[in-house]
Every structure is written in structure tokens, then in C-alpha cells.
C-alpha positions in Angstrom: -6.3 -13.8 9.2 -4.4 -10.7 9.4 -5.6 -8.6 13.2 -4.8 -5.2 14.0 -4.1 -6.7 17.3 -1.1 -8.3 16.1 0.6 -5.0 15.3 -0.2 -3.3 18.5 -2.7 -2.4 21.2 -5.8 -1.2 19.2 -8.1 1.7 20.9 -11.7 2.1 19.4 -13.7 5.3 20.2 -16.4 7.3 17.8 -14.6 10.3 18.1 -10.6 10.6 18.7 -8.6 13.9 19.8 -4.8 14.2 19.7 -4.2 17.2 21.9 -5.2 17.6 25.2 -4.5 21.6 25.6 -7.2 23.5 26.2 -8.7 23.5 22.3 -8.7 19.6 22.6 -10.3 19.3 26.1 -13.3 21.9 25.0 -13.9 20.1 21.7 -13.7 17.0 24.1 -16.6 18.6 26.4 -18.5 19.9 23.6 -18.6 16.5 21.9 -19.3 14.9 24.3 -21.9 17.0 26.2 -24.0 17.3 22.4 -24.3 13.3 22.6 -23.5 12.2 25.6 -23.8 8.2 24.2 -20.4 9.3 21.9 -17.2 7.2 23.0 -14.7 10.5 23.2 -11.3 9.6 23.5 -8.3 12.4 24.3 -5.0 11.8 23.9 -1.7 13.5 24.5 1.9 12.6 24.4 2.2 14.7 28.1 0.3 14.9 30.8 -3.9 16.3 30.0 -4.1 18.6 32.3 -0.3 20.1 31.8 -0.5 20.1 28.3 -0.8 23.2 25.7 -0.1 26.5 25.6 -2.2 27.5 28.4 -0.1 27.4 31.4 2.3 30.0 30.0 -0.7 32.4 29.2 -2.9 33.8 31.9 -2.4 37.4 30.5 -6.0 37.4 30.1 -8.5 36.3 27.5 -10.8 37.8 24.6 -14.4 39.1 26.0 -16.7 41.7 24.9 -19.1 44.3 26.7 -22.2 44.7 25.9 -22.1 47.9 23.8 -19.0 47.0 21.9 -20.1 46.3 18.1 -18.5 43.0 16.5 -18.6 44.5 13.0 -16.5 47.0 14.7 -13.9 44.9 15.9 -13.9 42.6 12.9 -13.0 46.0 10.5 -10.4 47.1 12.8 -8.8 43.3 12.8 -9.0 43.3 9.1 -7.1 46.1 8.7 -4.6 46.1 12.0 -4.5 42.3 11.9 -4.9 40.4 8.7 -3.5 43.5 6.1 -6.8 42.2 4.2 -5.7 38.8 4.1 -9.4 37.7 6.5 -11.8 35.5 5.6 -13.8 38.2 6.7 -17.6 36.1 6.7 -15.6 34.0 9.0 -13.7 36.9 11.4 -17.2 38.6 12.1 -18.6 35.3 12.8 -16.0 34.4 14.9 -15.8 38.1 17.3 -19.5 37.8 17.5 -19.1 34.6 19.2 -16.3 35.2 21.5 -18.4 36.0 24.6 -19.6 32.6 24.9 -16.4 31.1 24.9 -15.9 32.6 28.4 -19.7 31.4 29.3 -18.5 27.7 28.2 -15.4 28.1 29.8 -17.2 29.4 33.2 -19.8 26.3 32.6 -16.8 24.4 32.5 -15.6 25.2 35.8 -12.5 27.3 35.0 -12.0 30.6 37.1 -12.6 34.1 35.6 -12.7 37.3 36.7 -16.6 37.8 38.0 -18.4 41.0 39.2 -20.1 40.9 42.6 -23.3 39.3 40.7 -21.2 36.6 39.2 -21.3 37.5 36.5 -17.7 37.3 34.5 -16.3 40.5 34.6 -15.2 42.1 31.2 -12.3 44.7 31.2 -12.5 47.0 28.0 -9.2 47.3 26.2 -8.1 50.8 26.1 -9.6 50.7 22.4 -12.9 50.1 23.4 -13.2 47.8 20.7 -13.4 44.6 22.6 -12.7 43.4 26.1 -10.0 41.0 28.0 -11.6 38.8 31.3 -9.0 37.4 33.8 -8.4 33.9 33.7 -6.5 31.0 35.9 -3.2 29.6 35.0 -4.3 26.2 35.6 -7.6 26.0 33.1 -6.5 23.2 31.7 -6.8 21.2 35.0 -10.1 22.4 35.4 -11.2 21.4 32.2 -9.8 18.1 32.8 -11.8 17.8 35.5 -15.0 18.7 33.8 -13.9 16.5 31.2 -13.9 13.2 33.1 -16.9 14.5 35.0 -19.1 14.3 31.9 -17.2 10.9 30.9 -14.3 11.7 28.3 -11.5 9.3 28.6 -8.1 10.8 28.6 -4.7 8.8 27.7 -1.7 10.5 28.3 1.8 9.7 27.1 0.8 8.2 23.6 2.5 10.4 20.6 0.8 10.1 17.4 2.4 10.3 14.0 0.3 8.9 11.5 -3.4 9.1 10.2 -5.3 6.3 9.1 -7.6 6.6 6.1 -10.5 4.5 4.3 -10.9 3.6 0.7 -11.9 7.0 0.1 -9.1 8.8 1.9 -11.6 10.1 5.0 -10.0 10.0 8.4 -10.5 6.7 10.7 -7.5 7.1 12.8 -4.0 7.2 14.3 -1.2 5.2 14.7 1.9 5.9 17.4 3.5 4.6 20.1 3.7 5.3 24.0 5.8 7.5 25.6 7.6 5.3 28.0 7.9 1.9 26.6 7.8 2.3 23.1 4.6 -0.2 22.3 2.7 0.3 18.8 -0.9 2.1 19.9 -3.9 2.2 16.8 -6.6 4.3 17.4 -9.8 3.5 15.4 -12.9 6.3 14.7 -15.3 7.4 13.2 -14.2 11.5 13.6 -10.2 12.8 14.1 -9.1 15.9 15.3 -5.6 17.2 15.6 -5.4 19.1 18.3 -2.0 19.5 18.7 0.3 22.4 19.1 1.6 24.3 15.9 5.2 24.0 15.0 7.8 26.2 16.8 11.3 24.7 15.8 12.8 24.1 19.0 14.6 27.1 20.0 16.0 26.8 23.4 14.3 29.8 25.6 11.3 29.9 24.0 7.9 29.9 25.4 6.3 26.9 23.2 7.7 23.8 21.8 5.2 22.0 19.1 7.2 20.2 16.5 4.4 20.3 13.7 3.9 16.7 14.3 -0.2 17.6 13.7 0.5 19.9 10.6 2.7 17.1 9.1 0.4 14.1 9.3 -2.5 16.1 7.9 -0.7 17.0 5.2 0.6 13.3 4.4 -3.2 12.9 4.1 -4.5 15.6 1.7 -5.2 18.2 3.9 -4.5 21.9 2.9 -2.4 24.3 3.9 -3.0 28.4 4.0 -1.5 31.5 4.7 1.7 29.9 6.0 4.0 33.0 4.9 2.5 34.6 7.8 4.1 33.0 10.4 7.0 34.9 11.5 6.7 36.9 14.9 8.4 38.8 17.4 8.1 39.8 20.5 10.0 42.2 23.1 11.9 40.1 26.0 14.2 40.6 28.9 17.6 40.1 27.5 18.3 38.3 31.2 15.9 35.6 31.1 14.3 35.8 27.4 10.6 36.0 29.4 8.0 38.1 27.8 8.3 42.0 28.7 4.3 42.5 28.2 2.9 45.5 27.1 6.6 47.4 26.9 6.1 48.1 22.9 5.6 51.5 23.2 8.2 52.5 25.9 11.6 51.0 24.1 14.5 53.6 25.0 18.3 53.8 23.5 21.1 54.1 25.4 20.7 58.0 24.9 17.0 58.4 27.0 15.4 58.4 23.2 12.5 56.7 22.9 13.1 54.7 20.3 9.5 52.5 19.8 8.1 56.6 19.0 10.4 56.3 16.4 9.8 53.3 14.8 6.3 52.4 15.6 4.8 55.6 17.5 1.8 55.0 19.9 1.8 51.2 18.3 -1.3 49.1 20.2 1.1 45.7 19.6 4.7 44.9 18.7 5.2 44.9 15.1 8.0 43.9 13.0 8.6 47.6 12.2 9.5 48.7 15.5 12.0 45.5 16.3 13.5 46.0 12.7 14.2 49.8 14.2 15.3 48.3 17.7 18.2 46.1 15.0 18.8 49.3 13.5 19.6 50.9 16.8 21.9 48.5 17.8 24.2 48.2 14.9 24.3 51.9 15.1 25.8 51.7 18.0 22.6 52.8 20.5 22.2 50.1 22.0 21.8 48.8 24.6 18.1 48.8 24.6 16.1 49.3 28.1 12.4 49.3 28.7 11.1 52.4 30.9 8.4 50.7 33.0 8.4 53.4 35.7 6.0 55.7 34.2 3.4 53.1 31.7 1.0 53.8 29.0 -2.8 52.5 28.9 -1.4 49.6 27.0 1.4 48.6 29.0 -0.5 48.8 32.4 -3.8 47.1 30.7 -1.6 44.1 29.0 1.1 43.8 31.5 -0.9 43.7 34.4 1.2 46.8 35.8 0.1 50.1 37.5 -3.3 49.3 38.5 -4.8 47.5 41.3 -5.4 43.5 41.5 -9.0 43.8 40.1 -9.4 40.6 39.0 -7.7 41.2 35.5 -4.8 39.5 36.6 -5.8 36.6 38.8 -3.7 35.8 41.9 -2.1 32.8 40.8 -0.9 34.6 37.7 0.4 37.5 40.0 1.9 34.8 42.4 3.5 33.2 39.2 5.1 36.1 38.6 6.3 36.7 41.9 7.7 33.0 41.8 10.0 33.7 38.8 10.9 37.0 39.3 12.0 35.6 43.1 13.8 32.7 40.7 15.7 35.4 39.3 17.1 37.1 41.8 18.9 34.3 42.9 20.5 33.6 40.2 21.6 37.3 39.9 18.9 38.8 37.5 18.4 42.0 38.8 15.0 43.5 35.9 13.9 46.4 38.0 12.1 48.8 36.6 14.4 49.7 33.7 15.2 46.2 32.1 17.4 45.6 29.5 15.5 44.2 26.4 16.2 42.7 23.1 13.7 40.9 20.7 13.1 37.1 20.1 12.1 35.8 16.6 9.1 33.4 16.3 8.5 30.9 13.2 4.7 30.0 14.2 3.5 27.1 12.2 -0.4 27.6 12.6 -1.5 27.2 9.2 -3.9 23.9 8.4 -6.9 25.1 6.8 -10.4 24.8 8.6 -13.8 25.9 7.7 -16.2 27.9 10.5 -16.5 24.2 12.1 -13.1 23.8 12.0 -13.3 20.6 10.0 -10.8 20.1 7.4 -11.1 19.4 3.4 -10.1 15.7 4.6 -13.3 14.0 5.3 -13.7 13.2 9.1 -10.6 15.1 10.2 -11.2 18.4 11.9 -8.4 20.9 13.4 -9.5 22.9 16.4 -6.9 25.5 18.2 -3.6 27.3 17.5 -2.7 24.6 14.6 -5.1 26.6 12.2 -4.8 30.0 13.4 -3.5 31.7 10.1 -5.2 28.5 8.2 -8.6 29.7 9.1 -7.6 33.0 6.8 -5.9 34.5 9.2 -8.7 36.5 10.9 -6.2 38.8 13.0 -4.3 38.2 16.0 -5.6 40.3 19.6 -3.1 39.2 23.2 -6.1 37.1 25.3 -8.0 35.1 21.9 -5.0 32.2 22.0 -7.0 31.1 25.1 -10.1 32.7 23.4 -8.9 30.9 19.9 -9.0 27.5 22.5 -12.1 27.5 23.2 -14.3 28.9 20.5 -12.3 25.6 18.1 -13.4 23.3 20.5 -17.2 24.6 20.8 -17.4 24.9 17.2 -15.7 21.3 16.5 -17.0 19.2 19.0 -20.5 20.0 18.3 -19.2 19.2 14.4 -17.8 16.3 15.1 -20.8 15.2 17.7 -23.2 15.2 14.4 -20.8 13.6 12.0 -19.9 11.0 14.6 -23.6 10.3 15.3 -24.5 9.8 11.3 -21.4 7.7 10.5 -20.8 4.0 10.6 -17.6 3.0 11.4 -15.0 1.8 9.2 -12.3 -1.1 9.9 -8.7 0.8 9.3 -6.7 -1.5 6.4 -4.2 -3.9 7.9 -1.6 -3.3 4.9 -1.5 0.8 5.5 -1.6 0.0 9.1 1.5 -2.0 9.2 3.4 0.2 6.7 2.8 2.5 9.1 4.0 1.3 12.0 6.9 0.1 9.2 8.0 4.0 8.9 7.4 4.9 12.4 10.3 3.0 14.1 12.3 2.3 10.4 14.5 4.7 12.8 15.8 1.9 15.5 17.0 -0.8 12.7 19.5 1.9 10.4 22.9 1.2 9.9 23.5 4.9 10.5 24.4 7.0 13.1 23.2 10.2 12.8 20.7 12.0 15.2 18.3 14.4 15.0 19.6 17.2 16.9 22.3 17.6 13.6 18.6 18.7 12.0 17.7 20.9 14.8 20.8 22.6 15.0 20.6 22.8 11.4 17.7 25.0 11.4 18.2 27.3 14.0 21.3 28.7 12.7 19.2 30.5 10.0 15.1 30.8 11.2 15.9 32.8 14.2 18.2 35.5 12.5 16.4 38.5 11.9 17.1 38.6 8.3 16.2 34.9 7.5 12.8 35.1 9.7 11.5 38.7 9.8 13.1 40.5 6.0 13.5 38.3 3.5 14.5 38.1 0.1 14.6 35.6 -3.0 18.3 35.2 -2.6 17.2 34.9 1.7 14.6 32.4 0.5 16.5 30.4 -1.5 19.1 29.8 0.8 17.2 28.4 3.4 15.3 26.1 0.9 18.6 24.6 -0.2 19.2 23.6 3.2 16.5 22.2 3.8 16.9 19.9 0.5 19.8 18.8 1.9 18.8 18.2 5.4 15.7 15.6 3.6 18.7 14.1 2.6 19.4 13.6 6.2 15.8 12.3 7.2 16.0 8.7 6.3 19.6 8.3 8.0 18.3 9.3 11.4 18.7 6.8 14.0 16.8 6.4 17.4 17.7 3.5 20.8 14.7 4.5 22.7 11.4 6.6 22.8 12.6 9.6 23.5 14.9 9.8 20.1 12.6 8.2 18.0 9.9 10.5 18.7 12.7 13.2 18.0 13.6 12.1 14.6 9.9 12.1 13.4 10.0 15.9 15.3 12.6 16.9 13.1 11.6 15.5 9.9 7.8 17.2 10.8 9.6 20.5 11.6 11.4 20.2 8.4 8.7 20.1 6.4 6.8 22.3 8.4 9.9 24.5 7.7 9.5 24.1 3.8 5.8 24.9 3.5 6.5 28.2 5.6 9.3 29.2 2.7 7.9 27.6 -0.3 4.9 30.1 0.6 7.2 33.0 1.3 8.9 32.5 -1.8 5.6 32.5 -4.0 4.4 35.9 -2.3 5.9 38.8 -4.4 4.7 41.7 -2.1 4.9 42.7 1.7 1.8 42.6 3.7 0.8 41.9 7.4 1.1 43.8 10.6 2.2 41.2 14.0 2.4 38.1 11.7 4.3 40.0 8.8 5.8 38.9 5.6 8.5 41.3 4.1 10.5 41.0 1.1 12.8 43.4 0.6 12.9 43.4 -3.1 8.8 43.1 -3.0 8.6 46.1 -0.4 5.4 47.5 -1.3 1.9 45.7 -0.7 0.6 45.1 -4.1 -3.2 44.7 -3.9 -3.6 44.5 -7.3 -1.9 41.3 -8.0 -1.5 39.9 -4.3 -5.2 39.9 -2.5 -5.1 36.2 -2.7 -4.5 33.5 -0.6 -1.6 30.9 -1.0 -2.7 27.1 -0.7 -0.2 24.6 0.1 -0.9 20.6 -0.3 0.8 17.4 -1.1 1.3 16.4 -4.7 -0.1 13.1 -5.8 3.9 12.7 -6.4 4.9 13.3 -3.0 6.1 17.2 -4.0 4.7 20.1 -2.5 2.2 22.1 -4.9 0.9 25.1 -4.4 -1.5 27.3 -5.9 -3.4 30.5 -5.3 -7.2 31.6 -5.0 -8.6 35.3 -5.0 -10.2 36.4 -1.2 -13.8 37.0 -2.2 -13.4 40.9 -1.7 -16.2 41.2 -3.5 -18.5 39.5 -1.1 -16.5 41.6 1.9 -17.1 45.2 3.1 -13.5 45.8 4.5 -11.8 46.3 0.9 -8.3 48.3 1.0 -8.4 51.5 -1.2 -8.5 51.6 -4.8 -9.9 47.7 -4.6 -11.2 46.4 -8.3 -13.5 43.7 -8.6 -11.2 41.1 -10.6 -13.4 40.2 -14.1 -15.6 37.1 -13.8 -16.8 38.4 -9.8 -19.7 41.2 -9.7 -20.8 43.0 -6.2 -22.4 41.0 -4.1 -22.1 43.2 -0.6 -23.1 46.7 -1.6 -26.2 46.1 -3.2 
């Protein structure tokens, strides 16, 4: 008789998490601390502990004080944040939450600012709508810590590619290989969550790396898509060494001593496309180059930047000393940033957009997606500097506990020995081509047109259309890749991941005839207005039972929401259901 075992080495755990950032290791905890008897398994293709987004950040993370009003801060995130686009039920549940993040994170072990009391220590923004606590660089290895403390078992160095599904098409698994010597590795259980990082298409300099590899096998098994035409970003760097130049928005100057980010986006309390759009403007106008004035900051730039105020605890010291470590770096290589840095702006394609409910579960039964990988997928509730860390944790509390009751209540289910071996078919089909060709030809590929300003930030049909002819021929490319070892054959299932990672983004974009957003922004030049009337809807993206990409639309309940842009009509068929 046919045996998993035969195919490779078979792990078997009630609940499985691929991702061991900091959204995996809280869902982890949760899980595990709502049932301790739960077999929870974590693994990463790095090293738990090193893994995510985390260690870059630091910056701070999303609090509130006491007299700050989360109704308050979900209206102004509707309107600064989403453009209207919230699930607004969700964003006020959500902010009203975000305090206890920090209190699981503390219960965790992981450092934050704290008052004498101990107490954490909350720092209002210079809004006053919602606060920012100091946080360690190295949470992640402090949630690790906690993690095998309470008994999660973590496996690094395994990358998974696949899903495994019943009968019914629920989640019951992975299927992957290890880093280092290429072995076949099956996961069985009863829950799945893809914890993974979003998709960020390689671009050399840039702060994260995921290559949608989460996104990508969700899809393959149902799982729905949303609001992935908001996914483009920028942010203000230091032409030198590309690193972030925080809080700096608002004090952008020409080569003339004009502030230019008055100009373009005056008083702004984030980057926005606008004002980098104006910085473009000023450079082919012959104004550039561009410096940042730090000498003399705003509120914003000494709150977010860490600058111009005393070490209070906002900025812990191991942020601080990171800082000192690479600007030290710099020096001797010859960067010289000072006080009046030359800037320039670096283009984002985000890939954040598998749709989750409040639990964070999926629409594919026993799969659940906590952390940045649904950001805009759980409509888009707004984007604050401090909730990725924020965003991190919340997913996790809110999924593990999910996934602790499901896991509980379900029996499991042997995976199929056909699908598996398929499978495991596809994943190395790579090593036995007759080919030659290699995945960086896909890679380059791509970033010659998603990180030009006019591909990525303003688009058009014509814009649009381009890039999704390339990437019709680059699928031609896909099943000609080649691989010799790990290391490439995890790269050709990167690139075909970031493909179609790529697609959904512009398929999306191409179906959404208006411009809207404000830091994740979609613009179409010949759709420059925001058309509420025909546009307050969100765009669904999912896999056709024929393989091809469908998507559709659905109306944001507006009519159940009291944020509701002016000159809002209740579409025919919908009556008032929130002022009543």
C-alpha cells in the first residue's frame, strides 16, 4: 500500500504555521496557551527567531492612552487611510483592541517602553488620536523564547510551497522541502496558517524580501483575494544608502532652499504618493537635487524619527545603538548623511492582500492568514507607522485562539497520496528540464517596469496593459526554469509566486476605473477623479475553476457604516441600517 512515508519525511501536528515572524510566533503562543494539549508546530524557511519583518522595524508600535476614543481613530483611518475602502465593523474592532497587543506582547516577554510602575508606557502621537510604545529590535527572539517555554515546536529551514486539501477542499497541510539538503517534508493538520511574508519582488536595496510564496499557494487552493490594487507605496530614502529617512515627509527642500513637501503635500502626517509625484516633478524640472532639512524638525519628524527629543524610552537603546552601528557603517565607506541628506524616493509593490475575516481565518476551510500577508485583504483598514508590529500581534491573538477551537472540534484527516505526490511532482519538475533558463531572467524581467514611478505609482490602461503582456510572456517562461540545488529551486517557485503575485496586483488595477487611496494609492491617469458613485466596492480576486484568474466586485456595506464620503447614496436593494 501506497505511504506518505515513501515520498518524504511526514510531520503531524493539530495545528501547523508557516511563518515564524512575529504574526506566526504570537498565533503560535496564543494557540497554544488556549489548549495547551494542541500539538503546535512553526515553521520557517530561516532561522525563528531572525525571521519577519520585525528586525528592520523598532520605530515603535501602535498603543493607545486611556482617553483616546477608538471610534475616533477608526473615522480618521477611514478617511486618511483606506479613502473609504474599510471594512469599517472590522477597523473599529481592530483599534479598540490594539492595547492588548502590547499587554500580550509584554506577557510574552518582549521589552517595551514602561513607566516607573511598569506599566508600558504609551507616547501620544502628535494627533492625539492614538499612541506609539517603544519596542526591542530583537522581539522575535523573545517570542521564540516564550514560545518553546510554553511547548511550541519550531523547524527552521523547511520552505513550503504547496497546500494540501481533503475531499472537500479544507486545508490539512503542506508539502516542501528543506533548505539545505533538498529532502521532500509533508506536514499533516488539522488547522494551517500562512504566516508568511507578503510579496515584495526582489528589488535589491530594499527593506523586505517575501516572494508571495504564502499568497500563491492560497490561491492555488480557493482562497480569495482583495484590495490588491492598493499595493503600491513609497517611501522617502537617503539616496546614499536607500535606508529609510523617517519622519522627513514634511521637510523635503529643492536645490533652491524651497520647501518643496509644502508644496506638494503641505503639513502631510505621512508620505503620500502626491508629494513624491511632486519630488519627480522637481527633478525633471531641473530642481533637483533633493535634500532633507533635519536640523530644525517638526512634531512628526522628531516623534517618528526618533530625533530632537530625549532617549525616553520611545526609541529603545538597541534601536538607537542600531542606528549608531550603521550610520558608523557608513562612514567608512564614505557616506557622509549629516544633517542635510540627499534624498530620493523608493517604490514599493506590497503584495498583502489574502482575504481574512476578524479571526483572520480564510474562506478556505481550516486555513487562516494572520500578519502582513492580509493587510489590504482584511479591507484595508488603514495603514499608521508602529501597527506592522501592532498588525503582528493582534493576527496572531485573534488566530491562534481561532485556530485553538477549530483544532480542538476537528478530527483529523489523512492527506491523499495521489495529490501528495503530484505535488512533490511540480515542486522539483525544475531539476529534470532539458532547459537552461533561470529564474533571475524572471526577476530581472520584472523590475525593469514595477519600480518605475510611472508603472507602480501613475498608471494608465495603456501602463497596465503593458506590464500584463509581459507578464503573459514571462508564464511562458515558468515551466522552462531549471534548478541544480536548493537554493535555485526554491528561486524558480519564487519567481513563478511573484509572477502571479504580480498579475493579481494589475489585473486588479486594470479593473478599477477611478483613483482612490492615500499611502497605499491607486492612480490612473485617465481615471483621475475618485468616483464614489460607481467605485465604493471592493475588487475580489480568485482562481477560476479553469486555472484563469476571475475577478469580480462586491459593494462595501456603507449602509451599515457611519464613515460615508459626501454625497453617499444608498445603492437600491440596501436600506439604513446605522442611523436609525
Amino acid at each position: 500500500m501506497a505511504n506518505l512515508k515513501d515520498l518524504g519525511k511526514v510531520y503531524t501536528s493539530d495545528i501547523l504555521i508557516i511563518g515564524g515572524g512575529i504574526a506566526g510566533l504570537c498565533t503560535a503562543i496564543k494557540a497554544k496557551e488556549t489548549n495547551p494539549a494542541l500539538d503546535v508546530l512553526v515553521v520557517d524557511k530561516g532561522s525563528i527567531g531572525y525571521a519577519g519583518q520585525s528586525g528592520k522595524a523598532g520605530n515603535g508600535i501602535t498603543g493607545r492612552l486611556p482617553h483616546q476614543n477608538p471610534q475616533a481613530m477608526a473615522d480618521y483611518l477611514v478617511v486618511n487611510g483606506g479613502d473609504y475602502m474599510n471594512d469599517q465593523e472590522f477597523l473599529l474592532d481592530y483599534v479598540s483592541t490594539n492595547q492588548e497587543s502590547l499587554e500580550f506582547l509584554d506577557h510574552c516577554g518582549v521589552k517595551l517602553s514602561k513607566n516607573e510602575d511598569g506599566s508600558i508606557r504609551v507616547f501620544p502621537m502628535p494627533n492625539d488620536l492614538w499612541g506609539c510604545a517603544g519596542i526591542e529590535l530583537g522581539s522575535c527572539f523573545s517570542l521564540r523564547d516564550y514560545a518553546l517555554k510554553v511547548g511550541v515546536r519550531l523547524l527552521d529551514r523547511v520552505q513550503l510551497f504547496e497546500l494540501l486539501t481533503d475531499k472537500a477542499g479544507a486545508v490539512i497541510g503542506a508539502i516542501g522541502f528543506d533548505c539545505d539538503k533538498m529532502k521532500c517534508q509533508i506536514f499533516k493538520a488539522k488547522a494551517v496558517a500562512v504566516a508568511t511574508d507578503g510579496c515584495y519582488f526582489k528589488k535589491v536595496g530594499g527593506m523586505f524580501c517575501g516572494y508571495g510564496n504564502g499568497i500563491a499557494s492560497a490561491y492555488r487552493v480557493g482562497a480569495l483575494m482583495r484590495n490588491a490594487e492598493f499595493s503600491c507605496s513609497v517611501e522617502l530614502v537617503h539616496k546614499a544608502n536607500n535606508e529609510a529617512v523617517y519622519g522627513g515627509f514634511n521637510l523635503v527642500h529643492n536645490k533652491d532652499g524651497v520647501n518643496v513637501s509644502q508644496v506638494y503635500a503641505p503639513n502631510a502626517e505621512e508620505t503620500t504618493p502626491d508629494l513624491h509625484i511632486g519630488l519627480w516633478k522637481e527633478v525633471q524640472e531641473g530642481r533637483g537635487p533633493l535634500y532633507c532639512d533635519l536640523r530644525v524638525l517638526d512634531d512628526m519628524s522628531a516623534h517618528i524619527g526618533g530625533m530632537g527629543h530625549v532617549n525616553d524610552g520611545r526609541m529603545m537603546a538597541d534601536k538607537l545603538r542600531w542606528i549608531g552601528i550603521e550610520m558608523a557603517k557608513a562612514a567608512q565607506t564614505g557616506i557622509q548623511l549629516g544633517q542635510t541628506p540627499e534624498v530620493t524616493s523608493r517604490m514599493y509593490i506590497q503584495g498583502e492582500f489574502l482575504r481574512a475575516d476578524r479571526e483572520f481565518k480564510t474562506n478556505v476551510e481550516g486555513l487562516w492568514a494572520p500578519g502582513k500577508i492580509s493587510y489590504q485583504g482584511s479591507a484595508y483598514w488603514g495603514w499608521v507607522r508602529g501597527d506592522g508590529l501592532g498588525n503582528g500581534a493582534q493576527c496572531g491573538m485573534r488566530a491562534g485562539a481561532s485556530m485553538a477551537k477549530f483544532a480542538t472540534e476537528k478530527a483529523a484527516v489523512e492527506p491523499d497520496y495521489e495529490q501528495v505526490k503530484a505535488l512533490k511532482d511540480k515542486i522539483y519538475a525544475p531539476l529534470n528540464r532539458p532547459t537552461t533558463r533561470k529564474p533571475k531572467e524572471v526577476f530581472d524581467a520584472m523590475e525593469q517596469v514595477v519600480f518605475h514611478l510611472d508603472n507602480v505609482i501613475v498608471k494608465s490602461e495603456k501602463s497596465i496593459q503593458a506590464i500584463l503582456d509581459m507578464i503573459e510572456e514571462l508564464k511562458k517562461v515558468i515551466p522552462e526554469l531549471t534548478a541544480e540545488d536548493a537554493h535555485t529551486l526554491a528561486k524558480c517557485h519564487d519567481a513563478a509566486d511573484s509572477l502571479l503575485c504580480l498579475e493579481i496586483v494589475f489585473r486588479a488595477a486594470q479593473m478599477r476605473k477611478e483613483t482612490r487611496g492615500c499611502v497605499y494609492r491607486h492612480i490612473r491617469t485617465d481615471y483621475p477623479e475618485r468616483d464614489n458613485k460607481n467605485w465604493l466596492k471592493w475588487i475580489n480576486v480568485k482562481q477560476g475553476e479553469n486555472g484563469s484568474m476571475e475577478l469580480f466586485t462586491e459593494d462595501i456595506p456603507m449602509w451599515r457604516y457611519p464613515v460615508r464620503p459626501e454625497g453617499y447614496e444608498i445603492p437600491e436593494g440596501h436600506a439604513e441600517e446605522y442611523y436609525v
